[in-house]
N, C-alpha and C positions, 0 to 999 in steps of 0.2 A: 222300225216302222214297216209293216204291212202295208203293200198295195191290193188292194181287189175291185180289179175294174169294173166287175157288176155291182159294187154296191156302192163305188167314187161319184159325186155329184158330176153330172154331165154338163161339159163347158160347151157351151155352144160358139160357134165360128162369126165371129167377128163380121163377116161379110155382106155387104148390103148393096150388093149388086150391079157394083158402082164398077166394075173391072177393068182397071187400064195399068198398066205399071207405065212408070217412068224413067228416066235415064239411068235409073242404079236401079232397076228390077223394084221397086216398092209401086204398090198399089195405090192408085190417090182415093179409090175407095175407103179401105180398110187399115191400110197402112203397113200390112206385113210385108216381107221381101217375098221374091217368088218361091226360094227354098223354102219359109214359116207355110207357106199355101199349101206347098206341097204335101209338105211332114204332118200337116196337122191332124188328119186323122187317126194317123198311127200315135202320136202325142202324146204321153204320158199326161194327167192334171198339170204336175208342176210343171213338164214343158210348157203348156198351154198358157198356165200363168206368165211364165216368162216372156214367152212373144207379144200375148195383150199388153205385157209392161213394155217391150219393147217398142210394140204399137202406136204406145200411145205417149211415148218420149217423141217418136217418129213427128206426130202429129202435133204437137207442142211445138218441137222444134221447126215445122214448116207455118206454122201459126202465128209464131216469133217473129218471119220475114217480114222486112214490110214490104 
């Protein structure tokens, strides 16, 4: 499979301007770690995929507490 980053659907960033991380580096905006913040522009698609999954395990799993 071919990648061509001008013609791959553009995943837009998670971010909603919410920006604080907390004691393990994750965003309680967003949910990503600070590395996923970092990396994300340079991202490949399926990277990107992968953090929003990660994201949003993140977010599930802090949703869970009570």
């Amino acid at each position: 499979m071919s990648i061509n980053h001008e013609t791959d659907q553009i995943i837009k960033s998670p971010c909603i301007r919410q920006c604080c991380l907390d004691s393990e580096d994750v965003c309680v905006g967003c949910y990503r770690t600070i590395n996923e913040i970092l990396m994300w522009q340079a991202a490949t698609n399926e990277q990107k995929v992968e953090m929003l999954g990660n994201a949003s395990r993140r977010k599930n799993k802090l949703s869970d507490c009570p």
